[in-house]
C-alpha positions as CSV (number, residue, x, y, z in Angstrom):
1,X,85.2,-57.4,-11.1
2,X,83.6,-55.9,-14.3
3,X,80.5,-58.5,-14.0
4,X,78.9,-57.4,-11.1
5,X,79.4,-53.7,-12.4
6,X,77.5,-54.5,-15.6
7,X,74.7,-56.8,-13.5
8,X,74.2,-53.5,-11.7
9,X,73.7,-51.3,-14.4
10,X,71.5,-53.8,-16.3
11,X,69.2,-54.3,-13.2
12,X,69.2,-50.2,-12.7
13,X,68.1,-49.6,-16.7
14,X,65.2,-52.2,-16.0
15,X,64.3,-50.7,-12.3
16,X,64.2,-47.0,-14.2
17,X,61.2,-47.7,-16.1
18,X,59.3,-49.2,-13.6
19,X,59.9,-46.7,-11.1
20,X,58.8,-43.6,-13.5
21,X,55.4,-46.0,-14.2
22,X,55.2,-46.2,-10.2
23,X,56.1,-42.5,-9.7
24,X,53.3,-41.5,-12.5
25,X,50.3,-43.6,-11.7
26,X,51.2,-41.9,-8.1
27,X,51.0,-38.6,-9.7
28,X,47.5,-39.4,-11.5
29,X,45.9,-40.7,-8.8
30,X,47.4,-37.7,-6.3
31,X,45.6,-35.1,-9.0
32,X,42.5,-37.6,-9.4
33,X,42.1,-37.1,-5.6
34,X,42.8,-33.5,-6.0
35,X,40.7,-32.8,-8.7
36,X,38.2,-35.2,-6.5
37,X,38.6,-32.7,-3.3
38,X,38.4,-29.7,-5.1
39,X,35.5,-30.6,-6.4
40,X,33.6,-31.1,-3.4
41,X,35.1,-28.0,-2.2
42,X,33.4,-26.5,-5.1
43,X,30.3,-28.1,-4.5
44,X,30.6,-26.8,-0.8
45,X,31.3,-23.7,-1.5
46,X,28.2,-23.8,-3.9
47,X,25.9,-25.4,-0.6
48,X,27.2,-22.6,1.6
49,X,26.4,-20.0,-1.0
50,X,22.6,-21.5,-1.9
51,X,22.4,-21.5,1.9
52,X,23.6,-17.9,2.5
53,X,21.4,-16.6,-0.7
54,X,18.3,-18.5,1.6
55,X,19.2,-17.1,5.0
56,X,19.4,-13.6,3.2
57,X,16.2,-13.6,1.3
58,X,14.3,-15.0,4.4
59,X,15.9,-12.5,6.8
60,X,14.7,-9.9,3.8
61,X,11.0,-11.6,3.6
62,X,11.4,-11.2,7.6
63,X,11.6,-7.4,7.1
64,X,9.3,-7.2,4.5
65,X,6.5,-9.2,6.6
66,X,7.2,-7.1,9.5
67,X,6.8,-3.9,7.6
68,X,3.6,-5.2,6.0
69,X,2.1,-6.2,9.7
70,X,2.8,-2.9,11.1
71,X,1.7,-1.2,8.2
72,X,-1.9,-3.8,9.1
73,X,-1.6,-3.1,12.7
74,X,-1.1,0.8,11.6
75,X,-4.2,1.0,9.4
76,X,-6.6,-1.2,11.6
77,X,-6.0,1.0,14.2
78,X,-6.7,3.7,12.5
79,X,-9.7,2.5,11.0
80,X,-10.9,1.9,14.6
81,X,-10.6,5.2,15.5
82,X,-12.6,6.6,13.4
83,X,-15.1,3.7,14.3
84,X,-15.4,5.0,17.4
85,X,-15.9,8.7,16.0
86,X,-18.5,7.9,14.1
87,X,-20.5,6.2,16.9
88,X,-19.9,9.2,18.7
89,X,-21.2,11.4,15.8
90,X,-23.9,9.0,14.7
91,X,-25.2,7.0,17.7
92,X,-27.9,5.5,14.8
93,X,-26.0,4.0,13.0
94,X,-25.8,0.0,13.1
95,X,-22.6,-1.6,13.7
96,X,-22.2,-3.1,10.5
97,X,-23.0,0.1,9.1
98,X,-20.2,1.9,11.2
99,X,-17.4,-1.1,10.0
100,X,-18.6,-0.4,6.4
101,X,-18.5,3.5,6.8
102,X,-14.8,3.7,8.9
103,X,-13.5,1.5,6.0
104,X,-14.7,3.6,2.6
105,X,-13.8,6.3,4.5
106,X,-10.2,5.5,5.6
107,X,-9.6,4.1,2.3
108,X,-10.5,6.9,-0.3
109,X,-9.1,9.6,2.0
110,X,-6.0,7.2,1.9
111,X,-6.3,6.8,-2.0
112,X,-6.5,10.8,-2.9
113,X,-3.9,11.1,-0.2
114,X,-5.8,14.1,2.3
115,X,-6.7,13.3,6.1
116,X,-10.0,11.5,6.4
117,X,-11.4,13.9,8.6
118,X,-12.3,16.1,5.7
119,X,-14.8,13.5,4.8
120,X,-16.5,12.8,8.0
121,X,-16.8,16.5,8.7
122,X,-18.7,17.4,5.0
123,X,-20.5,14.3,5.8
124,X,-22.0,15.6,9.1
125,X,-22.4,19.0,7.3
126,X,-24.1,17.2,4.5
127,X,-26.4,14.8,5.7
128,X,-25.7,14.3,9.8
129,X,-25.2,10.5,8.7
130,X,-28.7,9.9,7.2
131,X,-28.3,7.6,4.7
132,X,-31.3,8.7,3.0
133,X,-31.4,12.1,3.0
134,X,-32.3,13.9,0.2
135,X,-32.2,17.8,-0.4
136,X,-35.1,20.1,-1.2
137,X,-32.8,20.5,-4.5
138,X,-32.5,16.6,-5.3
139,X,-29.2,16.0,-3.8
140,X,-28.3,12.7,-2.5
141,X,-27.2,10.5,-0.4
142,X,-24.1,10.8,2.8
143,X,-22.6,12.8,1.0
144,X,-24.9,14.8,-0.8
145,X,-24.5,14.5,-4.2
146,X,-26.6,16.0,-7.5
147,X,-27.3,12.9,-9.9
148,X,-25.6,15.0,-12.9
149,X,-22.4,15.5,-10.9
150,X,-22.7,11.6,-9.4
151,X,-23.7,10.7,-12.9
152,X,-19.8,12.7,-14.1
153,X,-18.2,10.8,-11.4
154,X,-19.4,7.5,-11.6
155,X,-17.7,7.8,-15.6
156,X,-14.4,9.4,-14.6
157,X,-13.9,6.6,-11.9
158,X,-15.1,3.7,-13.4
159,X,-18.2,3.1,-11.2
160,X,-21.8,2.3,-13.1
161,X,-24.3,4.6,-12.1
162,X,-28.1,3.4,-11.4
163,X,-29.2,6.4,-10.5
164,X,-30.6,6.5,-6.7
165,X,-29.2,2.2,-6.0
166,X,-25.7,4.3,-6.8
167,X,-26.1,7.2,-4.7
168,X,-27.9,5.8,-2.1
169,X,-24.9,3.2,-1.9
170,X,-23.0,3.3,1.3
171,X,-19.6,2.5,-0.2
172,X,-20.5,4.5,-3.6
173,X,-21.8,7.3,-2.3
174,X,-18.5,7.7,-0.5
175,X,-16.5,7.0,-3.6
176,X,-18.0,9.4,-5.4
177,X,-17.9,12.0,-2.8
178,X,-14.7,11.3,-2.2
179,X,-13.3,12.4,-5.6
180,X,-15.4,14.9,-6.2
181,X,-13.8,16.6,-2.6
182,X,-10.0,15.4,-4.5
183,X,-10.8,16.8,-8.1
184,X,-12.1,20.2,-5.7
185,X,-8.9,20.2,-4.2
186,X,-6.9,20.1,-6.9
187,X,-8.6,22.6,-9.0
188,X,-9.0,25.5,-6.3
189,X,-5.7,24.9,-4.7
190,X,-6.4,24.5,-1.2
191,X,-8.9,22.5,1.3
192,X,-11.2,25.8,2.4
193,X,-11.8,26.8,-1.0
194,X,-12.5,23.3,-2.0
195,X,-15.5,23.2,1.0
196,X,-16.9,26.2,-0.3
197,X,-17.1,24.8,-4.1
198,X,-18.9,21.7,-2.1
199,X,-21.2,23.9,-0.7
200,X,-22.3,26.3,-3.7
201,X,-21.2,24.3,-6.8
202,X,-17.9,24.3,-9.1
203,X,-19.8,26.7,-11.2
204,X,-21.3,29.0,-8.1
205,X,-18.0,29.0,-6.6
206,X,-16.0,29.9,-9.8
207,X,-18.0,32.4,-10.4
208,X,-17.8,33.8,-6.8
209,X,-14.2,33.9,-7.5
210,X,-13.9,36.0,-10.6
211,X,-16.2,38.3,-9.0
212,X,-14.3,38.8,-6.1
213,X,-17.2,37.5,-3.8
214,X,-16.2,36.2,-0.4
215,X,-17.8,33.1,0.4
216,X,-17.2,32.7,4.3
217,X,-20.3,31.1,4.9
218,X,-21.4,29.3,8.1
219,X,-20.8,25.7,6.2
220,X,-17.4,26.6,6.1
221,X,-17.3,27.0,9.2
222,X,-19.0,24.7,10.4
223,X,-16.7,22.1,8.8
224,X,-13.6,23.9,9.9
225,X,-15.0,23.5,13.4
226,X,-15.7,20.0,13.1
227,X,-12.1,19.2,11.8
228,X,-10.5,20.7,14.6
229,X,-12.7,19.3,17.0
230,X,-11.8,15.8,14.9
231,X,-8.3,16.7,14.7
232,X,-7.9,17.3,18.7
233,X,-9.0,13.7,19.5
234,X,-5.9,11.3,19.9
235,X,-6.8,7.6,19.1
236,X,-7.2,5.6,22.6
């Protein structure tokens, strides 16, 4: 009766071993499939993140494209209006000529931040759109401009005046005018008193000024006119 009790244990203390070799090897290759699983979960979670980050930033790009088209469809539109102002104001002018003038003019007014009518209203004050006129005092151009005071300009806004190829310029002209009416602005403190410095001179105005002089004159009004006439035309 002891010999098959001893067999027994014998066969159980060889089994043992094998069995914990079976039992690990299991419990390597269960982590090794974990470790394998996770990893791709990882790797997943890594796809589904890239792919979020791309969805987001073309959603985002989506906005951003959107705003930029309406801010396009905004300022075409605008630019067409006053394209169709100016041929009502200056039936002579060529159509190229009108493109060219509706663009200088919407973008410099947009640049020194004031409302483009200010411009075409000293420019039909000025010059009634005659691209060459020229003063009995020398000044030039749309916008009516003294070669000195062009000349000033030109430096302070990085332009390189050729004396009468600058002012008679379309585009320059405009520029220059166009600051000048800004650096008015901001030095007088408001748009009336800026038209009336237009009309006599920084100098002439000033000195109006610290005499106590009141310069209502019929250019002023004239202008004032013409930008509420302007001003009471909605775009079509």
């Amino acid at each position: 009766m002891n010999t098959p009790r001893y067999r027994s244990t014998r066969y159980r203390a060889y089994l043992y071993p094998g069995i914990v070799v079976a039992l690990a090897s299991l419990l390597l290759t269960l982590l090794y499939q974990l470790d394998v699983q996770r990893s791709q979960l990882t790797a997943q979670e890594k796809m589904l993140r890239t792919h979020t980050d791309v969805v987001r930033q073309l959603a985002e790009q989506n906005i951003l494209l959107d705003s930029y088209l309406q801010s396009d469809i905004e300022r075409l539109s605008e630019k067409l209006h006053i394209a169709r102002l100016i041929v009502d104001m200056a039936p002579h002018l060529k159509d190229e000529q009108v493109v060219r003038l509706a663009n200088v003019i919407h973008d410099q007014s947009a640049r020194y931040q004031y409302d483009w009518k200010w411009l075409l209203a000293i420019i039909q004050a000025e010059s009634d759109f005659d691209l060459k006129a020229r003063s009995s005092v020398g000044a030039c151009g749309l916008m009516q401009l003294m070669p000195d005071t062009a000349r000033a300009i030109a430096k302070k806004i990085g332009i390189r005046f050729d004396g009468n190829r600058t002012l008679y310029n379309l585009e320059q002209n405009i520029q220059l005018g166009a600051y000048y009416f800004y650096e008015l602005v901001q030095e007088f403190g408001d748009f009336e008193k800026a038209i009336i410095a237009y009309n006599y001179g920084r100098s002439g105005a000033i000195r109006a000024k610290k005499q106590g002089q009141d310069l209502a004159s019929q250019y002023r009004r004239k202008i004032l006119k013409t930008y509420a006439r302007l001003s009471a035309i909605s775009p079509s």
